[in-house]
C-alpha atoms as an extended CHARMM CRD file, in Angstrom:
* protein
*
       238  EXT
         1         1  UNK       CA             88.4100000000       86.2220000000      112.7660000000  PROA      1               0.0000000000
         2         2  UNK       CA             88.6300000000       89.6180000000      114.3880000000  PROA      2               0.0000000000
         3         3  UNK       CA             86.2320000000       92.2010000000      113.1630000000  PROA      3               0.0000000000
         4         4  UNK       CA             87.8120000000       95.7810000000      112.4340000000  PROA      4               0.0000000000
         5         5  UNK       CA             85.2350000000       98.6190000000      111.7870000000  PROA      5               0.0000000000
         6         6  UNK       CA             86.4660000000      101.3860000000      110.2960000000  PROA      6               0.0000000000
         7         7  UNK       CA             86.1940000000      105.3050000000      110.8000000000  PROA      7               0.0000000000
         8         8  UNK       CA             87.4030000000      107.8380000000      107.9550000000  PROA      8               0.0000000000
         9         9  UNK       CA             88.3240000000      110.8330000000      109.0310000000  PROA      9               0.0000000000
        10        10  UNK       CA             88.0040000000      113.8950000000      106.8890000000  PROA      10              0.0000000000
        11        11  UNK       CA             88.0650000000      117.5960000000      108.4610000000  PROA      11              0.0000000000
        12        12  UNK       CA             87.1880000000      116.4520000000      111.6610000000  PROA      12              0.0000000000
        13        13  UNK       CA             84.2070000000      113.6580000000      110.5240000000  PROA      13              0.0000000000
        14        14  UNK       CA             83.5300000000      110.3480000000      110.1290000000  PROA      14              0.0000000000
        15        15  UNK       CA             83.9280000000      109.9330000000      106.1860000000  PROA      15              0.0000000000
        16        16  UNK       CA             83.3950000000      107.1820000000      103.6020000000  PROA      16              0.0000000000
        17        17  UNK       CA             84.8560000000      107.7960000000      100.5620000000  PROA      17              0.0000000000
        18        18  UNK       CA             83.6610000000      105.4950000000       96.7320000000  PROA      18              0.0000000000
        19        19  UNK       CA             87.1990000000      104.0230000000       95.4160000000  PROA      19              0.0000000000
        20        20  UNK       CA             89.3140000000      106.0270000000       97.1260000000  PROA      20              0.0000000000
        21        21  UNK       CA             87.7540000000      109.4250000000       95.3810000000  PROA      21              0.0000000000
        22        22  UNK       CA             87.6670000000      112.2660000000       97.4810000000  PROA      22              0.0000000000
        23        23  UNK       CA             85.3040000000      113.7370000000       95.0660000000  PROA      23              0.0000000000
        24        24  UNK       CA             82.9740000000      111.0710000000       95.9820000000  PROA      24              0.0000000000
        25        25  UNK       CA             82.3460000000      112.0450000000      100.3390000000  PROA      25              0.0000000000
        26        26  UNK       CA             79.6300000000      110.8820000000      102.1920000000  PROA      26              0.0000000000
        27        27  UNK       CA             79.6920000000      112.6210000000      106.0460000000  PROA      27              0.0000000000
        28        28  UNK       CA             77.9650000000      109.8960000000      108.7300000000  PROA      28              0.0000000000
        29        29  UNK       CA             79.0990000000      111.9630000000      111.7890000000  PROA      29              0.0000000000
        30        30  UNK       CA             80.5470000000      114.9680000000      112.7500000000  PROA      30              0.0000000000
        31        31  UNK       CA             81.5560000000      112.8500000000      116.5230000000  PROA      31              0.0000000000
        32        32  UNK       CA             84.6040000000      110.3840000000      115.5960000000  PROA      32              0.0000000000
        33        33  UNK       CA             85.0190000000      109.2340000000      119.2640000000  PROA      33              0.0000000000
        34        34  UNK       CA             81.1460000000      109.0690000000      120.0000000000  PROA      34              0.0000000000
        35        35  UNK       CA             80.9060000000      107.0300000000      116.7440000000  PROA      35              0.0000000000
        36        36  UNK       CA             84.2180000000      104.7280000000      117.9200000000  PROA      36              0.0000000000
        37        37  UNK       CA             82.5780000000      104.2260000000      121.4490000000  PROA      37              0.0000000000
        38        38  UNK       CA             79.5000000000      102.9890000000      119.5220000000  PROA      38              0.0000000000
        39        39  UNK       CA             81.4540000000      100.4770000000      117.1980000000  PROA      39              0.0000000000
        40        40  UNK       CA             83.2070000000       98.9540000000      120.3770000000  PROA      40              0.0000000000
        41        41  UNK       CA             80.1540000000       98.6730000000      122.5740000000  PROA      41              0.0000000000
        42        42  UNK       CA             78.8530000000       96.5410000000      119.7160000000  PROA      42              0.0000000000
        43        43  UNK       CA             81.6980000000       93.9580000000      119.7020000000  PROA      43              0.0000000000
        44        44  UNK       CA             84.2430000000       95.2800000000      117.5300000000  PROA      44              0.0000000000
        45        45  UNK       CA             87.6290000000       93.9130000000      118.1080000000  PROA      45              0.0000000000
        46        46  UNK       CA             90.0640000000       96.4200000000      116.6040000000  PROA      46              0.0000000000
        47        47  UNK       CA             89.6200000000      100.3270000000      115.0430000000  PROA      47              0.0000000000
        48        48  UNK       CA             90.8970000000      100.7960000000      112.0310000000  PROA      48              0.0000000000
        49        49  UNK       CA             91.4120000000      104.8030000000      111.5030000000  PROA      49              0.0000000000
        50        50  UNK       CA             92.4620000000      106.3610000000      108.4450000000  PROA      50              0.0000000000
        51        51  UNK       CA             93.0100000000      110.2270000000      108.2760000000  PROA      51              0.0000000000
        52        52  UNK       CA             92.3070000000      111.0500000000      104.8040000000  PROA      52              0.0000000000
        53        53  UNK       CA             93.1330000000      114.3600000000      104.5430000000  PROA      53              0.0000000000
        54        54  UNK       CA             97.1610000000      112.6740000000      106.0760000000  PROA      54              0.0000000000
        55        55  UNK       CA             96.6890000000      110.7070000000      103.0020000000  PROA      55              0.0000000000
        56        56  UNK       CA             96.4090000000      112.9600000000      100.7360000000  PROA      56              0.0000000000
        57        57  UNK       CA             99.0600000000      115.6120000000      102.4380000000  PROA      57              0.0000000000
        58        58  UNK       CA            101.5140000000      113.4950000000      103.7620000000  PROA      58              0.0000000000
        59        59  UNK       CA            101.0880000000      114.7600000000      107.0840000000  PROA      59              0.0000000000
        60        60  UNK       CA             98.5340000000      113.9320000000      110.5450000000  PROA      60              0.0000000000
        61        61  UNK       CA             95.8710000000      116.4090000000      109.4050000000  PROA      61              0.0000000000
        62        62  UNK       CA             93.2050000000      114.6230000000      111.7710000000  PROA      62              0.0000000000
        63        63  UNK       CA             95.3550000000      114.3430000000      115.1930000000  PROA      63              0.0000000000
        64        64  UNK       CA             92.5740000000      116.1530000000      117.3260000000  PROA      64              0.0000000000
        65        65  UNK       CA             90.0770000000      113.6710000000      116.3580000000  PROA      65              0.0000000000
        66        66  UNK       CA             92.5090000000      111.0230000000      116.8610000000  PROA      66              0.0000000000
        67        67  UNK       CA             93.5940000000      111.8870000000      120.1690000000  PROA      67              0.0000000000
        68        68  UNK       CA             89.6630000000      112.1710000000      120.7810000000  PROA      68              0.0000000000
        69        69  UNK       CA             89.0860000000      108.4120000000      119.8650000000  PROA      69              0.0000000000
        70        70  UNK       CA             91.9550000000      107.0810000000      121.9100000000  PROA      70              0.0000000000
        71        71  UNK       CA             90.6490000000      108.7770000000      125.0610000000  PROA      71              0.0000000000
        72        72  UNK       CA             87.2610000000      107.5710000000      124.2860000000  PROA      72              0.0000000000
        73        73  UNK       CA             87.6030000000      103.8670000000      123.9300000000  PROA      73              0.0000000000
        74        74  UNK       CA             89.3060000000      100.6470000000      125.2050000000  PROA      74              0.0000000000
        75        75  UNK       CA             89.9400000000       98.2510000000      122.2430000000  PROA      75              0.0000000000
        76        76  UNK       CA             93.1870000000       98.8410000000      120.2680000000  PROA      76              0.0000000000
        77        77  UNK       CA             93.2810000000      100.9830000000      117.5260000000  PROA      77              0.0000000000
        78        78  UNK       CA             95.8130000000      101.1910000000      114.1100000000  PROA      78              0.0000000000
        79        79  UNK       CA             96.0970000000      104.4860000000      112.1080000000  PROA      79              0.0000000000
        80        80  UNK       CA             97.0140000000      105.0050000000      108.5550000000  PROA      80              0.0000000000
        81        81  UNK       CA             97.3320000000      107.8450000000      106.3530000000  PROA      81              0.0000000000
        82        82  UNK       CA            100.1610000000      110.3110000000      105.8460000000  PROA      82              0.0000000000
        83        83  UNK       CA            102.4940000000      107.8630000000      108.2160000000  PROA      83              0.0000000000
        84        84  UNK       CA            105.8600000000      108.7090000000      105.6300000000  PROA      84              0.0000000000
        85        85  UNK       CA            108.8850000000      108.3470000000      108.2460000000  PROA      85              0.0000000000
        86        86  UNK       CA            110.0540000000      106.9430000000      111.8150000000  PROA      86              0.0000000000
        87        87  UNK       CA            109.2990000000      110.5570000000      114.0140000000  PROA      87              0.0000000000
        88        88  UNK       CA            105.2360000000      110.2930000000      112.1290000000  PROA      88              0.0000000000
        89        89  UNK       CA            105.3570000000      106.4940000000      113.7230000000  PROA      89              0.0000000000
        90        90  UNK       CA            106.3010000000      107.5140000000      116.8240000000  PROA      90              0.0000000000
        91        91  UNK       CA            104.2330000000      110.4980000000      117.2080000000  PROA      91              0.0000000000
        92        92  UNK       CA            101.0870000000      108.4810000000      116.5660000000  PROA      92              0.0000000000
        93        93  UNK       CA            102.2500000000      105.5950000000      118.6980000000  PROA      93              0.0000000000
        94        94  UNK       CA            103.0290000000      108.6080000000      121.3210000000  PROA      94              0.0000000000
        95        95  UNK       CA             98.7360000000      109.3320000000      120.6830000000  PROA      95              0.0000000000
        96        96  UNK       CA             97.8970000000      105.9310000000      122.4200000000  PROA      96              0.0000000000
        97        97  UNK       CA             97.2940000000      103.8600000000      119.2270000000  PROA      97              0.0000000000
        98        98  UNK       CA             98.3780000000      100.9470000000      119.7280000000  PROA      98              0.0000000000
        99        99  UNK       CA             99.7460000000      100.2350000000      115.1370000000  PROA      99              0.0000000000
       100       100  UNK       CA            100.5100000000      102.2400000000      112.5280000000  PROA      100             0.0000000000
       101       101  UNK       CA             99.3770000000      101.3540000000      109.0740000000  PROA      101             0.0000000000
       102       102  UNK       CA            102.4010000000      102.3030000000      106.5290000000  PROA      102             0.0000000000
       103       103  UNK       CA            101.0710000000      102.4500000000      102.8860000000  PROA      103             0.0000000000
       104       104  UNK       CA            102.1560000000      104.1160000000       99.6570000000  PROA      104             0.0000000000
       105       105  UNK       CA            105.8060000000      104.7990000000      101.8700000000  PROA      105             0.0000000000
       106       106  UNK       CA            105.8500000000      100.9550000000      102.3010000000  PROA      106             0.0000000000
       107       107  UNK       CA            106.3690000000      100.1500000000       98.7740000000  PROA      107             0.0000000000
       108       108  UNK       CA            108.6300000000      103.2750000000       97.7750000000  PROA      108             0.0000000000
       109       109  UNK       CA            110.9270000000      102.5650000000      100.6440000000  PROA      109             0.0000000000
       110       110  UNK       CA            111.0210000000       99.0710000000      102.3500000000  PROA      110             0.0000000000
       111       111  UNK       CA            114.1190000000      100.3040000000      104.4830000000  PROA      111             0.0000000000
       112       112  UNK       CA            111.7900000000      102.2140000000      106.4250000000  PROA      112             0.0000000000
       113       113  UNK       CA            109.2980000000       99.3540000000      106.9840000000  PROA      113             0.0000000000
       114       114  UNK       CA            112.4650000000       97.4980000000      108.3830000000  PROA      114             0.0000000000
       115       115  UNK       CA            113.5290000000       99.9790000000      109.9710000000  PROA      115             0.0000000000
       116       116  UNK       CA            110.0850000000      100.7800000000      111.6240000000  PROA      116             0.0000000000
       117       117  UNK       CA            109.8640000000       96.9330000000      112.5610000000  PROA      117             0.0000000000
       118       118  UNK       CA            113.7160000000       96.8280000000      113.7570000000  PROA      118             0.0000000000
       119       119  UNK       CA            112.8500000000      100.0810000000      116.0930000000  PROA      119             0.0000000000
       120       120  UNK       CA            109.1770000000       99.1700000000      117.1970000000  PROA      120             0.0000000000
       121       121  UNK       CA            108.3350000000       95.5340000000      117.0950000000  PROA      121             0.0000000000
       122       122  UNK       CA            106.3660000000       94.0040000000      114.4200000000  PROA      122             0.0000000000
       123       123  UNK       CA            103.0900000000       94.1700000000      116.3120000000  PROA      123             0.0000000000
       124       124  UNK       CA            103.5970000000       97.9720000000      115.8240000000  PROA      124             0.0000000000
       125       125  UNK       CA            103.6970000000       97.8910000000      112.4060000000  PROA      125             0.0000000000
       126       126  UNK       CA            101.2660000000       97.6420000000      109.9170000000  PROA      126             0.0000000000
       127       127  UNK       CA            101.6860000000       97.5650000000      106.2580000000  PROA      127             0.0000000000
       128       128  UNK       CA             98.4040000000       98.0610000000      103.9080000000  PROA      128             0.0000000000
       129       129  UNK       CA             98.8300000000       96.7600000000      100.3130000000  PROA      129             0.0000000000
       130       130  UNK       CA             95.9980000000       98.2790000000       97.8280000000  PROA      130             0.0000000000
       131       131  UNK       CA             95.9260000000       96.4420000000       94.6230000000  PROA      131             0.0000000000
       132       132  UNK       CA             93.8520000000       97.0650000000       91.5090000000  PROA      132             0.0000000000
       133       133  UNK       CA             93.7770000000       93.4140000000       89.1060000000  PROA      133             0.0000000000
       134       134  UNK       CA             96.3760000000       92.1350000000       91.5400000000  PROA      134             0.0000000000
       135       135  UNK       CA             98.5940000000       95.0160000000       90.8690000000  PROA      135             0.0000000000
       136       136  UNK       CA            100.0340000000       97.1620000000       93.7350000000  PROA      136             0.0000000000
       137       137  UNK       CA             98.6520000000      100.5440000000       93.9700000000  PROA      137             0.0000000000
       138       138  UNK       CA             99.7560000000      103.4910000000       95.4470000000  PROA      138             0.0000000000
       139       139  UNK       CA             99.5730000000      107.3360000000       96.2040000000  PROA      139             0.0000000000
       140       140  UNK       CA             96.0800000000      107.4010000000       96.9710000000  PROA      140             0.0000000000
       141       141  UNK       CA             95.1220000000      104.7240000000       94.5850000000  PROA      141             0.0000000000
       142       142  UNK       CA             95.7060000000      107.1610000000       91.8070000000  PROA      142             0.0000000000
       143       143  UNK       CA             98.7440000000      104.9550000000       90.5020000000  PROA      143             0.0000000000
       144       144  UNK       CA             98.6490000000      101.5570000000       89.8150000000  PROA      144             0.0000000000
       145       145  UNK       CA            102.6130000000       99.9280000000       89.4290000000  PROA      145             0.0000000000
       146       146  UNK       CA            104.0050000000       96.9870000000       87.9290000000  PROA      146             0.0000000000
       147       147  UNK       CA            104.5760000000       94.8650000000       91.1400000000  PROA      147             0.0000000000
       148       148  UNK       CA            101.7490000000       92.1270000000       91.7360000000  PROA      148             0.0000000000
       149       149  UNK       CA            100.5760000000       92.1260000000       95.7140000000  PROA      149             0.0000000000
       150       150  UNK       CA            101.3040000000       88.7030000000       96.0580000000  PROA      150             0.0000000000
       151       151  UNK       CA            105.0420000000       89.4520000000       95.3410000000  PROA      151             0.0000000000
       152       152  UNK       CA            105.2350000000       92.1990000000       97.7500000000  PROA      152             0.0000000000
       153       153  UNK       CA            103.7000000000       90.5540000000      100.5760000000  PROA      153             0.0000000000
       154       154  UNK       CA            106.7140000000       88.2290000000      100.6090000000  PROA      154             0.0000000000
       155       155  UNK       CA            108.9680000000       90.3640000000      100.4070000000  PROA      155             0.0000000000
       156       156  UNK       CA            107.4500000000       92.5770000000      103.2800000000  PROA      156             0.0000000000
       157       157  UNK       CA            107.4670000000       88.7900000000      104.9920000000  PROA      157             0.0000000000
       158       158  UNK       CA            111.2430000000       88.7710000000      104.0320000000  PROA      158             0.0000000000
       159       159  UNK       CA            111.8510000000       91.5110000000      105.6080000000  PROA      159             0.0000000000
       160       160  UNK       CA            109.3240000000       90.7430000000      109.2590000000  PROA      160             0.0000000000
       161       161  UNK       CA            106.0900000000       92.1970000000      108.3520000000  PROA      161             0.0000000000
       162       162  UNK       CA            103.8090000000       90.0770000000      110.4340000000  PROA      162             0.0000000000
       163       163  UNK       CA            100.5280000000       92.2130000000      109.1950000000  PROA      163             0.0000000000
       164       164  UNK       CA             99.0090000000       93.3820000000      106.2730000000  PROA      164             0.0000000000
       165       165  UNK       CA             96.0340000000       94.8530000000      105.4500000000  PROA      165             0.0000000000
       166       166  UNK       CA             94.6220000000       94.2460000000      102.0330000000  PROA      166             0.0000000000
       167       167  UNK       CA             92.6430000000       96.3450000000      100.0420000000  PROA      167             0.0000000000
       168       168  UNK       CA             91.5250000000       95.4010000000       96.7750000000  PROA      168             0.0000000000
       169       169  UNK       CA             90.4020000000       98.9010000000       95.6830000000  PROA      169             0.0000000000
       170       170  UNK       CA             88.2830000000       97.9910000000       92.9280000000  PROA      170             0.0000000000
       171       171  UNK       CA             86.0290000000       97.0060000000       95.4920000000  PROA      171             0.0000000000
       172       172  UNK       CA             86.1200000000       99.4890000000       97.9040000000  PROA      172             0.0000000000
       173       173  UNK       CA             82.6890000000      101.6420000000       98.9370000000  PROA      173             0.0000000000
       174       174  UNK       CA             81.2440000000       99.3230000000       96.3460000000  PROA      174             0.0000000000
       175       175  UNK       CA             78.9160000000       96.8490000000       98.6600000000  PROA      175             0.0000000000
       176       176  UNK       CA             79.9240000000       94.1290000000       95.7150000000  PROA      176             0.0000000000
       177       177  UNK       CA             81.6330000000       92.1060000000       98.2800000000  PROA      177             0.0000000000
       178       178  UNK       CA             85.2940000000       91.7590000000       98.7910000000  PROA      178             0.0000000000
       179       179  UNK       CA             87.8810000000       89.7710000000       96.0450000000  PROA      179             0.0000000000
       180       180  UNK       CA             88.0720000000       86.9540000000       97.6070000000  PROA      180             0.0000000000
       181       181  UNK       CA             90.0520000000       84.6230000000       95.2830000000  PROA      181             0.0000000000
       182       182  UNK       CA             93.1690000000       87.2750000000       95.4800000000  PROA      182             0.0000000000
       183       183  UNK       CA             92.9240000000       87.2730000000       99.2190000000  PROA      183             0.0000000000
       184       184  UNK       CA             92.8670000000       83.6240000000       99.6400000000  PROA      184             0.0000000000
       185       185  UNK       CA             96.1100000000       83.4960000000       97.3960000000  PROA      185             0.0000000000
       186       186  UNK       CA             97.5950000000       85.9380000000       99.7200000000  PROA      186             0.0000000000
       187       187  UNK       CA             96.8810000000       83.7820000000      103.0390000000  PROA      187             0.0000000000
       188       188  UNK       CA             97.3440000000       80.4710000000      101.5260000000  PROA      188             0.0000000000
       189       189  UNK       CA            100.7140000000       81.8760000000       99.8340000000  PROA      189             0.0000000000
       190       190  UNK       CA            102.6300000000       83.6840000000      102.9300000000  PROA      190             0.0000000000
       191       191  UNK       CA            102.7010000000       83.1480000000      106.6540000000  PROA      191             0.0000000000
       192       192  UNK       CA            101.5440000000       87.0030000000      107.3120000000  PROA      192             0.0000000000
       193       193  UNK       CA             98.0620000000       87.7470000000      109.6230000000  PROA      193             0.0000000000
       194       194  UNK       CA             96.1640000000       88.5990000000      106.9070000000  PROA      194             0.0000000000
       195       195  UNK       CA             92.9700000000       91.6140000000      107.7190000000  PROA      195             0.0000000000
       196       196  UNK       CA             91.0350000000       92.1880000000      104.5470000000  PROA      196             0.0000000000
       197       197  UNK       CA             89.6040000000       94.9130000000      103.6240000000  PROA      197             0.0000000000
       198       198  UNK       CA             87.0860000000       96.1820000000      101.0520000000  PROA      198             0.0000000000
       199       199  UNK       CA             84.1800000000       95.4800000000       99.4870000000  PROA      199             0.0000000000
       200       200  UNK       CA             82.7530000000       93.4480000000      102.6070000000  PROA      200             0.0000000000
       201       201  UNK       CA             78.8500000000       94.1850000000      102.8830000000  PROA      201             0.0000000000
       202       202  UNK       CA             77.1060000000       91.2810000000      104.1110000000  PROA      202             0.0000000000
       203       203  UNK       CA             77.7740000000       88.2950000000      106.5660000000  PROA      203             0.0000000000
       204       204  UNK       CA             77.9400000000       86.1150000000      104.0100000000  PROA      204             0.0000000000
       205       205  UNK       CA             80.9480000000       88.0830000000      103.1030000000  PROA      205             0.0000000000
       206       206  UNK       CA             82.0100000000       87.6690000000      106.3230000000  PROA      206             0.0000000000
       207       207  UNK       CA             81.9260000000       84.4710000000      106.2260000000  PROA      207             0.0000000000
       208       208  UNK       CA             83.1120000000       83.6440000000      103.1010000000  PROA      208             0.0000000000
       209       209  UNK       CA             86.6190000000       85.6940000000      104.8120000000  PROA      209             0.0000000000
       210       210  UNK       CA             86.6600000000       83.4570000000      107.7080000000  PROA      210             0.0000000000
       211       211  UNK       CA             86.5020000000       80.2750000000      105.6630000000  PROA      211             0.0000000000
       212       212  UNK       CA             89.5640000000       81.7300000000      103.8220000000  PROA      212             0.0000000000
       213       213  UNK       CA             91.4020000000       81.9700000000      107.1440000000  PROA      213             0.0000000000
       214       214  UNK       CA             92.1120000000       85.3560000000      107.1170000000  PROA      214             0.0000000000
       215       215  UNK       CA             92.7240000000       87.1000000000      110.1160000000  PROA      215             0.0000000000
       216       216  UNK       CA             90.6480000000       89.7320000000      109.6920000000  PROA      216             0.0000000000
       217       217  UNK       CA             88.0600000000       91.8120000000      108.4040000000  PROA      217             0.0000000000
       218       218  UNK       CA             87.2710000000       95.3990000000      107.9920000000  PROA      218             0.0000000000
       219       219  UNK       CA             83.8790000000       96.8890000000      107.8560000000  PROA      219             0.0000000000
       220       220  UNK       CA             83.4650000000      100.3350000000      106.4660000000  PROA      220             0.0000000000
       221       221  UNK       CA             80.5570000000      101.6840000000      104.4990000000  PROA      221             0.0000000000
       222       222  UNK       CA             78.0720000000       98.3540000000      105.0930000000  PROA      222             0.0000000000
       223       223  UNK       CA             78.0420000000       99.3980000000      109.0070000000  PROA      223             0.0000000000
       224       224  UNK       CA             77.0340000000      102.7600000000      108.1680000000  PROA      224             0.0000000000
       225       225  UNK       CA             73.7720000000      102.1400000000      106.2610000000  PROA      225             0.0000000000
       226       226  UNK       CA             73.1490000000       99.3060000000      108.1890000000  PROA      226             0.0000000000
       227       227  UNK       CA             73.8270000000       96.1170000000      105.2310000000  PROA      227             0.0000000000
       228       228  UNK       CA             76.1090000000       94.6910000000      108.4940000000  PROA      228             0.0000000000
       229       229  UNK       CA             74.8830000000       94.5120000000      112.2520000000  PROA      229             0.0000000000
       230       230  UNK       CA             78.3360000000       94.5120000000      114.2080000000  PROA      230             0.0000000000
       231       231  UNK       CA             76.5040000000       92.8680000000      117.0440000000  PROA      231             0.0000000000
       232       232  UNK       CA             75.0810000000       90.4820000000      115.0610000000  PROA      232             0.0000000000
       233       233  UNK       CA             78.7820000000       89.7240000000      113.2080000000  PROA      233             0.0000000000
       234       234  UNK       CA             80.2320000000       89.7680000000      116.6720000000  PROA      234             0.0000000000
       235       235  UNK       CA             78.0940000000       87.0420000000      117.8670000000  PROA      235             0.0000000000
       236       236  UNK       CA             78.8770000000       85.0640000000      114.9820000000  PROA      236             0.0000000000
       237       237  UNK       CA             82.5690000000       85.5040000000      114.9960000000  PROA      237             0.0000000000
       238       238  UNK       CA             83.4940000000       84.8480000000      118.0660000000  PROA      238             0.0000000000
């Protein structure tokens, strides 16, 4: 299982956000690529980046801090946030990171996700899928739709998704531990590389994911006030 720790970026810092609510910021740095060089010297696999304030506008708002990162470290990185057509893909994949993460565009319009894949290779492509009571959820989180995520990961599998990054956002910034039951269904019930994401805040969460078989896991908030050693979980997972 592949450990993913996370950096937030908001204005320029390393964020973490409570259930999605911008209203609810914490700042742990004001140094995104010192705080990435940190996370890989302690054994993380993979960076996950998401550029909040891209979120929320629909647009790279973060790029300088990006660019930053990539220069800084070498273990891959994927981006999310405000990634809404094929010129945002390839301008970030132009940055040096090596997957995009497509989210609320994903589920408004899976000709792009097909497209993306039929133009850049599935290992380019990364589709997160935030749910809320097994219920897709989109635009921030702020609405919740009528199509379960279990449904829409096969049909992203259909269509030659090969990754997707779930979030259960119930669980998110919440150190409650992620949903497993709902992410088990997802790996046991499609053929994609399943990372989860949410909620995880100890190693026994961590390990409860890896006897799931999920591919793997990313660590947010519980690496910034210390409830998860990365070198410790990096021994361990392995």
């Amino acid at each position: 299982m592949k450990l993913y720790p996370a950096i937030d970026l908001k204005d320029g810092n390393c964020v973490r956000l409570i259930q999605g609510d911008y209203n609810e910021v914490t700042v742990y740095g004001s140094n995104p690529a010192e705080m990435a060089k940190k996370w890989e010297s302690l054994g993380g696999d993979y960076l996950h980046i998401v550029d909040l304030d891209g979120a929320k506008e629909g647009k790279g708002i973060n790029d300088e801090a990006i660019r930053a990162i990539v220069s800084a470290i070498n273990i891959p990185i994927e981006l999310g946030g405000g990634i809404r057509s094929l010129e945002d893909i390839t301008a970030k994949l132009d940055m040096g990171v090596d997957r995009v993460i497509l989210g609320s565009a994903a589920i408004k319009n899976k000709a792009l996700v097909k497209e993306a894949i039929d133009t850049f290779g599935a290992d380019k492509i990364v589709v997160g899928v935030d749910a809320k009571g097994g219920m897709v959820a989109i635009e921030g989180w702020l609405e919740v739709t009528d199509v379960s995520a279990l449904e829409f990961c096969k049909e992203l599998e259909a269509i030659g998704v090969k990754t997707v990054i779930y979030t259960d956002i119930a669980k998110d910034g919440m150190m409650q531990g992620p949903n497993i039951e709902e992410t088990a269904r997802l790996v046991e019930s499609t053929k994609l590389d399943i990372i989860a994401s949410g909620g995880v805040s100890t190693l026994e969460d961590l390990k409860k994911l890896e006897a799931i078989k999920v591919y793997g896991a990313i660590i947010g908030k519980a690496l910034y006030i210390g409830a998860i050693q990365l070198e410790e979980a990096a021994k361990i997972f392995k």
